[in-house]
N, CA, C and O atoms as a GROMACS GRO file, in nm:
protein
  400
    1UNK      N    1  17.029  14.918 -12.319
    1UNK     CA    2  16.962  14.964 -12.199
    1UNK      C    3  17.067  15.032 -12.110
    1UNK      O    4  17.186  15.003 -12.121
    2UNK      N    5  17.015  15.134 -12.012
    2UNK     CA    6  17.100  15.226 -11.929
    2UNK      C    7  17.006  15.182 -11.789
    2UNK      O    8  16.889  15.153 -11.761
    3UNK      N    9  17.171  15.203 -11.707
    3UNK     CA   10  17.082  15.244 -11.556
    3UNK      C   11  17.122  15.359 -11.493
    3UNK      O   12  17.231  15.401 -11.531
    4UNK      N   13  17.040  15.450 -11.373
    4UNK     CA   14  17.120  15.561 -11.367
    4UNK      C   15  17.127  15.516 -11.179
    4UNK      O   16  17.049  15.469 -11.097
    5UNK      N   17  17.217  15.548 -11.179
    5UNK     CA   18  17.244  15.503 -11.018
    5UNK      C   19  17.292  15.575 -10.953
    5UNK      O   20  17.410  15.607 -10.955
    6UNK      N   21  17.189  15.621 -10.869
    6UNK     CA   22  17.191  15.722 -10.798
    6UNK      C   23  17.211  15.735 -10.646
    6UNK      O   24  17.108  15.721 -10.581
    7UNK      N   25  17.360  15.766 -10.557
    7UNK     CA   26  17.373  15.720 -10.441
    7UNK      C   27  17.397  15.843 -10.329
    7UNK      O   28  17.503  15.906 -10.330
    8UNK      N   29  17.327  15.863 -10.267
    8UNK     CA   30  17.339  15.950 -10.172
    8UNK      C   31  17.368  15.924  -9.980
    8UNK      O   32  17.333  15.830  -9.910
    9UNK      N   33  17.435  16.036  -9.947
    9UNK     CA   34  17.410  16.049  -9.794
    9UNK      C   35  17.368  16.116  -9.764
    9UNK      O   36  17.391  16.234  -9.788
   10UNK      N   37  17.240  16.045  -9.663
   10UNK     CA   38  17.153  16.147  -9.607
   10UNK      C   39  17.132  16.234  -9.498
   10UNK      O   40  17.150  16.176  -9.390
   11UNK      N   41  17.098  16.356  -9.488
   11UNK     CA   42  17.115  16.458  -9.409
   11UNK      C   43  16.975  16.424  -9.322
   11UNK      O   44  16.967  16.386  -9.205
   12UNK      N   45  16.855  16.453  -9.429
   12UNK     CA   46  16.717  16.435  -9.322
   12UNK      C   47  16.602  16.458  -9.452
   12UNK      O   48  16.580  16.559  -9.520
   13UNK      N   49  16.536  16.308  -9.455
   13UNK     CA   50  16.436  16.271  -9.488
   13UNK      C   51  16.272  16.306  -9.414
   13UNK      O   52  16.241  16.264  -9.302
   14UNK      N   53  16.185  16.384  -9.495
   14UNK     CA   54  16.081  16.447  -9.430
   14UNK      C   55  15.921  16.377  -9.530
   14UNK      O   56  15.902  16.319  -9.637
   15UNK      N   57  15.857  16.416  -9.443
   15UNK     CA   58  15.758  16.388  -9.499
   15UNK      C   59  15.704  16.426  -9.682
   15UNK      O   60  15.629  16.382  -9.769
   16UNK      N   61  15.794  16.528  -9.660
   16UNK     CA   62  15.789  16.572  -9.810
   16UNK      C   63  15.906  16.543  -9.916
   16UNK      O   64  15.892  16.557 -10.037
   17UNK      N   65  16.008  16.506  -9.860
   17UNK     CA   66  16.089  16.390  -9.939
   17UNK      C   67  15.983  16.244  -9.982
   17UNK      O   68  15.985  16.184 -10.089
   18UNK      N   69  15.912  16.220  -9.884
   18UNK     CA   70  15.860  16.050  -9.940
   18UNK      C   71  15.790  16.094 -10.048
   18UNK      O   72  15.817  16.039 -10.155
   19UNK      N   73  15.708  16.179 -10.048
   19UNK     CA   74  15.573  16.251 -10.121
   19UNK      C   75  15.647  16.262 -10.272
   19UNK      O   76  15.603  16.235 -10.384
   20UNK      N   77  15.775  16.313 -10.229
   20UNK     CA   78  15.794  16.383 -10.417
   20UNK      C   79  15.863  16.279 -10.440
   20UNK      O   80  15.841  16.246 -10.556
   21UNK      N   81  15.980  16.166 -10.361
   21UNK     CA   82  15.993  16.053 -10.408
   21UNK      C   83  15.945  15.956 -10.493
   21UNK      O   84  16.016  15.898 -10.574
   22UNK      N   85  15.786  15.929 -10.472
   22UNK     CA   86  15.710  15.845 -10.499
   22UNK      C   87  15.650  15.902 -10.614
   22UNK      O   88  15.628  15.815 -10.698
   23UNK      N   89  15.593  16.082 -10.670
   23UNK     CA   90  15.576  16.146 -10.748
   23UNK      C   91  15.674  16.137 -10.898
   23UNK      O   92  15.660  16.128 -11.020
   24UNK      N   93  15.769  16.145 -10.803
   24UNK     CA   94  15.917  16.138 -10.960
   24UNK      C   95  15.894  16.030 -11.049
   24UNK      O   96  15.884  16.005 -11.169
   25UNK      N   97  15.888  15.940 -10.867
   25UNK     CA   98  15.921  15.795 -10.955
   25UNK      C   99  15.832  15.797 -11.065
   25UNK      O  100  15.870  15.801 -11.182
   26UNK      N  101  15.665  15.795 -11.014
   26UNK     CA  102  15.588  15.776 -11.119
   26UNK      C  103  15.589  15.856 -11.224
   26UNK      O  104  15.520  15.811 -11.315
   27UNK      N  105  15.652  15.981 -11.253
   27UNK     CA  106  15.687  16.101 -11.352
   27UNK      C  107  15.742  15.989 -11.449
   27UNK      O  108  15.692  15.930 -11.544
   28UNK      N  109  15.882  15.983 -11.380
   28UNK     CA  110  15.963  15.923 -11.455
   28UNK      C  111  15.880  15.774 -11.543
   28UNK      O  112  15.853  15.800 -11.660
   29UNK      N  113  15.850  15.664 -11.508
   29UNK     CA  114  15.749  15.599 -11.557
   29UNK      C  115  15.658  15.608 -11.657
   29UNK      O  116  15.640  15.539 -11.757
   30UNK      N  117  15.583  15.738 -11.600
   30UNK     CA  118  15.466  15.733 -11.692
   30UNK      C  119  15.473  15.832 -11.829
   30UNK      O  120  15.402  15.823 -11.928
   31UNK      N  121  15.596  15.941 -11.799
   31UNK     CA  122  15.614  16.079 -11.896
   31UNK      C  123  15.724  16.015 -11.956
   31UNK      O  124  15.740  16.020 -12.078
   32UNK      N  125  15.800  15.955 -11.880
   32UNK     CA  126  15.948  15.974 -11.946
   32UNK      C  127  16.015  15.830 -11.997
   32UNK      O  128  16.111  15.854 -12.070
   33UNK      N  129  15.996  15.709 -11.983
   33UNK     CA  130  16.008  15.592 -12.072
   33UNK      C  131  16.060  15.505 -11.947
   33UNK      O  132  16.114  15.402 -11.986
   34UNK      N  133  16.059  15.521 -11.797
   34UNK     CA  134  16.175  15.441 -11.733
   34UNK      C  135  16.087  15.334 -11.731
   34UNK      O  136  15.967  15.334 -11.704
   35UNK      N  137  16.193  15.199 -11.776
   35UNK     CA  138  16.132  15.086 -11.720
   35UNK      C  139  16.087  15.025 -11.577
   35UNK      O  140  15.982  14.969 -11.545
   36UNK      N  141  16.217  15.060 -11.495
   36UNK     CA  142  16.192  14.994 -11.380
   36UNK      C  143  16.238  15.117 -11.261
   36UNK      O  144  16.287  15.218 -11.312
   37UNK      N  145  16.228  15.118 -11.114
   37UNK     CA  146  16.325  15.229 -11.051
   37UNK      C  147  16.287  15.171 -10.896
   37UNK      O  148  16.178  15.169 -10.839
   38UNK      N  149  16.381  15.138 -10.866
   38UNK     CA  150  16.415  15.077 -10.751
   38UNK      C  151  16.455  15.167 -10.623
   38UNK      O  152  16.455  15.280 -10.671
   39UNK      N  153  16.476  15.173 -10.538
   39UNK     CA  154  16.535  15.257 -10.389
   39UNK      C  155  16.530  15.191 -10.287
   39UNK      O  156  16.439  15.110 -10.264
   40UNK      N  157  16.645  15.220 -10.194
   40UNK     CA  158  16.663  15.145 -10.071
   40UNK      C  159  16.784  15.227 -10.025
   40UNK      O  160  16.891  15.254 -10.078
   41UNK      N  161  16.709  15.265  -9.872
   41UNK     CA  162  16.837  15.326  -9.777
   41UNK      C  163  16.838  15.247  -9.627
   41UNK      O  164  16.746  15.186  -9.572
   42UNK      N  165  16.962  15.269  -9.586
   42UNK     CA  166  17.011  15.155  -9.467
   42UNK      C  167  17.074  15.280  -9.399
   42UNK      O  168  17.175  15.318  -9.457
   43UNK      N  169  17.043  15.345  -9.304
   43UNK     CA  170  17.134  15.431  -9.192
   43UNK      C  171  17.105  15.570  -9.272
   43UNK      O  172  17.000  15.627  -9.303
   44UNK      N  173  17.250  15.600  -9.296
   44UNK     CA  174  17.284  15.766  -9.335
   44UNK      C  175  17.294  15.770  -9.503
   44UNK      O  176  17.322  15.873  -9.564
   45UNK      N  177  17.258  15.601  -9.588
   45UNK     CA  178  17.293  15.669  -9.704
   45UNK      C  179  17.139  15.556  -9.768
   45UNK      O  180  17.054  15.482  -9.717
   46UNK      N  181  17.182  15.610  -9.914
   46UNK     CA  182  17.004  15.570 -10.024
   46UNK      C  183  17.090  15.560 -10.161
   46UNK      O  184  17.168  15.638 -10.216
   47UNK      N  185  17.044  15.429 -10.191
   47UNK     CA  186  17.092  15.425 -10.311
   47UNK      C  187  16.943  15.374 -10.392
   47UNK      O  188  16.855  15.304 -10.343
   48UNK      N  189  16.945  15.431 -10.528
   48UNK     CA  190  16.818  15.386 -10.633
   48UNK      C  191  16.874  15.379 -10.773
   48UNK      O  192  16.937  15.474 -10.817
   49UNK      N  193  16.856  15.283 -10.835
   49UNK     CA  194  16.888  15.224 -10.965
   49UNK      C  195  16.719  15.269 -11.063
   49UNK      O  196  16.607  15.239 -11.022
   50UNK      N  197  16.744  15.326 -11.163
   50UNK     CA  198  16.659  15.332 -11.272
   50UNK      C  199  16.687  15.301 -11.382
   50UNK      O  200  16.801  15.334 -11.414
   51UNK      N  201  16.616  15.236 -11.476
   51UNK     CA  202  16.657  15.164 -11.589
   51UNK      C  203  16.600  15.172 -11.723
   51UNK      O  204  16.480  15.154 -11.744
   52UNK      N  205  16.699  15.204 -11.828
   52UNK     CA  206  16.586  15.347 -11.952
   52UNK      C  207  16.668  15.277 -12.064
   52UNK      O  208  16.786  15.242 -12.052
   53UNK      N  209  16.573  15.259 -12.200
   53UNK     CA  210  16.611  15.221 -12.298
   53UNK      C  211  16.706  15.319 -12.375
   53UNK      O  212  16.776  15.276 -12.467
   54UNK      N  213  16.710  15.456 -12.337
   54UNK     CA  214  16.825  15.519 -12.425
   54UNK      C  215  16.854  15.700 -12.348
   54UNK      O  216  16.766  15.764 -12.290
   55UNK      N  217  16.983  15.742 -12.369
   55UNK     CA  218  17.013  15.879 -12.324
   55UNK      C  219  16.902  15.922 -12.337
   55UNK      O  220  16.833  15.895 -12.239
   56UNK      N  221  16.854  15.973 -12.408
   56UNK     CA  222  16.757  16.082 -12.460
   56UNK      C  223  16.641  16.118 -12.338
   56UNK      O  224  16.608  16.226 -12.288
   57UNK      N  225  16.583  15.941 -12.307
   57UNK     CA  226  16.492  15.944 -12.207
   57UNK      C  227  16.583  15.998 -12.058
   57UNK      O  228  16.515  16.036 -11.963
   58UNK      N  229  16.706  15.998 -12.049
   58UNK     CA  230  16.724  15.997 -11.927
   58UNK      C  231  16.769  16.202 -11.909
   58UNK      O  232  16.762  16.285 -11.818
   59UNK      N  233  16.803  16.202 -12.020
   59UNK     CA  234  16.860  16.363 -12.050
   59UNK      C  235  16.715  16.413 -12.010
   59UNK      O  236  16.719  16.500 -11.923
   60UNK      N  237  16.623  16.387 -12.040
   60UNK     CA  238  16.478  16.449 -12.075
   60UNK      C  239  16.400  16.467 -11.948
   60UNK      O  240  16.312  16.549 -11.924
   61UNK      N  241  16.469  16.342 -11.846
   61UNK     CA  242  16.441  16.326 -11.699
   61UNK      C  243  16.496  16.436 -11.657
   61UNK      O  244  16.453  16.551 -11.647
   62UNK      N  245  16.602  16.383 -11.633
   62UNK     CA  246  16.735  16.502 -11.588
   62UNK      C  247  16.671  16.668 -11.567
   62UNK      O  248  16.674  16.740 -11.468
   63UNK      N  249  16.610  16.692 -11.709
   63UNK     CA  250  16.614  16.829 -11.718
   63UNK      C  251  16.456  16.893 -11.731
   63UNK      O  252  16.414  17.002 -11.768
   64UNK      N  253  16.385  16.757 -11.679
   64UNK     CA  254  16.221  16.784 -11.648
   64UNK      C  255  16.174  16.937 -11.502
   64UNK      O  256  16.238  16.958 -11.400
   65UNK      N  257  16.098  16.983 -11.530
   65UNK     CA  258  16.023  17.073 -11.406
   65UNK      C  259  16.054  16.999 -11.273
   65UNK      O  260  16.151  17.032 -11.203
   66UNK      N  261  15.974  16.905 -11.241
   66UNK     CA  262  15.981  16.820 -11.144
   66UNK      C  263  16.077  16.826 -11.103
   66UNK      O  264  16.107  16.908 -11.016
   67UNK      N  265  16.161  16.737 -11.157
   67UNK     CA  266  16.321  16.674 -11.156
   67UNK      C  267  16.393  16.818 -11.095
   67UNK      O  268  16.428  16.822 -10.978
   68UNK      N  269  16.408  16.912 -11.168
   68UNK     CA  270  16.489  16.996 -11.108
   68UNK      C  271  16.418  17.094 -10.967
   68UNK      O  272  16.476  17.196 -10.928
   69UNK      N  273  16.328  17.061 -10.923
   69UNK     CA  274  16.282  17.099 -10.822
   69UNK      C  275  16.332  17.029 -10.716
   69UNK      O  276  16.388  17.078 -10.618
   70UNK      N  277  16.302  16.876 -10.746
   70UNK     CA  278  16.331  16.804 -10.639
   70UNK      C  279  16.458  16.803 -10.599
   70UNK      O  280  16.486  16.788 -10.480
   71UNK      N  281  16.600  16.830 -10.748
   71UNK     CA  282  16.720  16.848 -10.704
   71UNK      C  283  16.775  16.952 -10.634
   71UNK      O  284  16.894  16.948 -10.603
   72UNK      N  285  16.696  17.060 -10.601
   72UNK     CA  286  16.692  17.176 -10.538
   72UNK      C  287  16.686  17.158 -10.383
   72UNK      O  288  16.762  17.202 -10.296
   73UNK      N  289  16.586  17.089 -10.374
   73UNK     CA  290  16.551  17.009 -10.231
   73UNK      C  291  16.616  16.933 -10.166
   73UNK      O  292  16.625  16.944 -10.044
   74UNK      N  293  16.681  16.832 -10.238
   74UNK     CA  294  16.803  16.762 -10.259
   74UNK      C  295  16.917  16.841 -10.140
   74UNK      O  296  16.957  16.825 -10.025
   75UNK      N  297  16.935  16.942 -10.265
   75UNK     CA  298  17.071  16.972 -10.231
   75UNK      C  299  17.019  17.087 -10.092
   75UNK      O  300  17.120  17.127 -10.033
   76UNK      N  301  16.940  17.122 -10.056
   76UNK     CA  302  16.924  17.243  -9.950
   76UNK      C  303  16.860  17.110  -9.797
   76UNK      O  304  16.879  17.116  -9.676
   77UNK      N  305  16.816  17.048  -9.847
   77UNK     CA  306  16.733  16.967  -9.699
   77UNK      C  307  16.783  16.819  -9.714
   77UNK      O  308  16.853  16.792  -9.616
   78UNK      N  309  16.776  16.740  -9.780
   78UNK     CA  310  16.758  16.588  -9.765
   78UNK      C  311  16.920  16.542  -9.794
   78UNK      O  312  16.946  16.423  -9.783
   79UNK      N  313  16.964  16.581  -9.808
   79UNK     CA  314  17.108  16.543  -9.836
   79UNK      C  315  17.236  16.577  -9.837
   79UNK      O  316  17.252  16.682  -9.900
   80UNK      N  317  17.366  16.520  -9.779
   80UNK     CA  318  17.498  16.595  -9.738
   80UNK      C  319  17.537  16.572  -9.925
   80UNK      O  320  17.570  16.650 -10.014
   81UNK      N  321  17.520  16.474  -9.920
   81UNK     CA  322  17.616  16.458 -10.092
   81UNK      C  323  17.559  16.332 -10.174
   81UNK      O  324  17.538  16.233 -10.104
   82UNK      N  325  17.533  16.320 -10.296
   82UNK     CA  326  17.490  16.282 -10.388
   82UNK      C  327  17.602  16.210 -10.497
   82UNK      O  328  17.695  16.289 -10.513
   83UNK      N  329  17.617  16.097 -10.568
   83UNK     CA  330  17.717  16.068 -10.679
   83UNK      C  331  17.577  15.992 -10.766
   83UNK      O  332  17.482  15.930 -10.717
   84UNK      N  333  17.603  16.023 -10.905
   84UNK     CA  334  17.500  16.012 -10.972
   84UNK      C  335  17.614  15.928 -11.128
   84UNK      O  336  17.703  15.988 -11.188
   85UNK      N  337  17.567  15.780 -11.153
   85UNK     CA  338  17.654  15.718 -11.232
   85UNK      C  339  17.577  15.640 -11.351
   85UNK      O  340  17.499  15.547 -11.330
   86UNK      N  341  17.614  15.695 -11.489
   86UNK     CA  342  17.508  15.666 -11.579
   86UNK      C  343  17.591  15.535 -11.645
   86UNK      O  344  17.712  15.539 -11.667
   87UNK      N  345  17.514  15.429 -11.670
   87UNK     CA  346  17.589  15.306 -11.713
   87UNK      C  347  17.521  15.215 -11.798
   87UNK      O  348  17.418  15.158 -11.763
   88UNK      N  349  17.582  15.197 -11.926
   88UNK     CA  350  17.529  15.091 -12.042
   88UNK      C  351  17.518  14.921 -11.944
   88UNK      O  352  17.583  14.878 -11.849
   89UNK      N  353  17.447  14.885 -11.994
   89UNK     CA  354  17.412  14.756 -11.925
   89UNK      C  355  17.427  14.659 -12.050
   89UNK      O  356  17.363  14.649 -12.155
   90UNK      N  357  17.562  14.578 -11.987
   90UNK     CA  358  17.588  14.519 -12.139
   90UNK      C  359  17.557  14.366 -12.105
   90UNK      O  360  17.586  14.285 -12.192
   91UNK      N  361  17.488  14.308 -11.961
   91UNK     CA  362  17.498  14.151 -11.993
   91UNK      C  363  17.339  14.174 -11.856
   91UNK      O  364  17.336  14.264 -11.772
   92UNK      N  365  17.234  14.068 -11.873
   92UNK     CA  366  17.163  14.074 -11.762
   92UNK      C  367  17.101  13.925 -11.804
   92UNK      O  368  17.078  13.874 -11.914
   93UNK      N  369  17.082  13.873 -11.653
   93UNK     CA  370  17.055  13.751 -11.673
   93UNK      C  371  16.918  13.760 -11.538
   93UNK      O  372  16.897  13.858 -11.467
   94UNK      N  373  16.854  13.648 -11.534
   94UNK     CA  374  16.782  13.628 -11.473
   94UNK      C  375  16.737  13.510 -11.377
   94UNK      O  376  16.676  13.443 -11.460
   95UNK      N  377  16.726  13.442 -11.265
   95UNK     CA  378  16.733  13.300 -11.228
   95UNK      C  379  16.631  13.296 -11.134
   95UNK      O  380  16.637  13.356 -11.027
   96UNK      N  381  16.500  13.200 -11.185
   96UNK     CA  382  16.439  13.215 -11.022
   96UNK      C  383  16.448  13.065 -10.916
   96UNK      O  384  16.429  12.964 -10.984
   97UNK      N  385  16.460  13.049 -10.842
   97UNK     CA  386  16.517  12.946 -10.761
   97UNK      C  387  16.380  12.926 -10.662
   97UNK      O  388  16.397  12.897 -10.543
   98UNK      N  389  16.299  12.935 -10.694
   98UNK     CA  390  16.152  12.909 -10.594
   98UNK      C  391  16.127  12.762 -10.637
   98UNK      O  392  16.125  12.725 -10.754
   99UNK      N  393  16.112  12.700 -10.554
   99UNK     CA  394  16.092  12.541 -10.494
   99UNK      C  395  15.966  12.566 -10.609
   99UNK      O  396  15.914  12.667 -10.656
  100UNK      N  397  15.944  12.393 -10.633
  100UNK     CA  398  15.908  12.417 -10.786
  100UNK      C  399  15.704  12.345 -10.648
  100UNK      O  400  15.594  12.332 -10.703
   0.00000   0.00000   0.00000
């Protein structure tokens, strides 16, 4: 399994950032194999973790219609700078601690 972790600072989030946000995500999901895809921003920066059983699915993201629209947008309105870090996931564990 891979995650792609994706961390940005943000310039200015618009109504049409949430819109294609929430669009990708489900792209990604429903076209393209992602298991899970997470996001959370605090102040000036956003970080989102997505999580894909192999390159292929994530290359395929990467270089989807969508996808490169939104990175267009990206880079002209919603954001000063972007680091984008693709990573094998070699140990995952799980614990739930809820009062029984």
């Amino acid at each position: 399994m891979y995650a792609v972790i994706f961390k940005a600072r943000i310039r200015s989030l618009d109504e049409d950032y949430q819109e294609t946000a929430n669009k990708l995500r489900e792209i990604a999901m429903k076209e393209f194999g992602c298991r899970e895809f997470v996001s959370v921003s605090e102040g000036e920066f956003e970080i989102s973790i997505s999580y894909w059983d192999d390159m292929n699915m994530i290359r395929a993201w990467k270089e989807s219609t969508e996808h490169l629209k939104a990175q267009t947008e990206g880079r002209n309105r919603w954001y000063h700078s972007i680091q984008i870090q693709v990573v094998e996931v070699v140990r995952e564990y799980e614990r739930n601690y809820a009062s029984a």
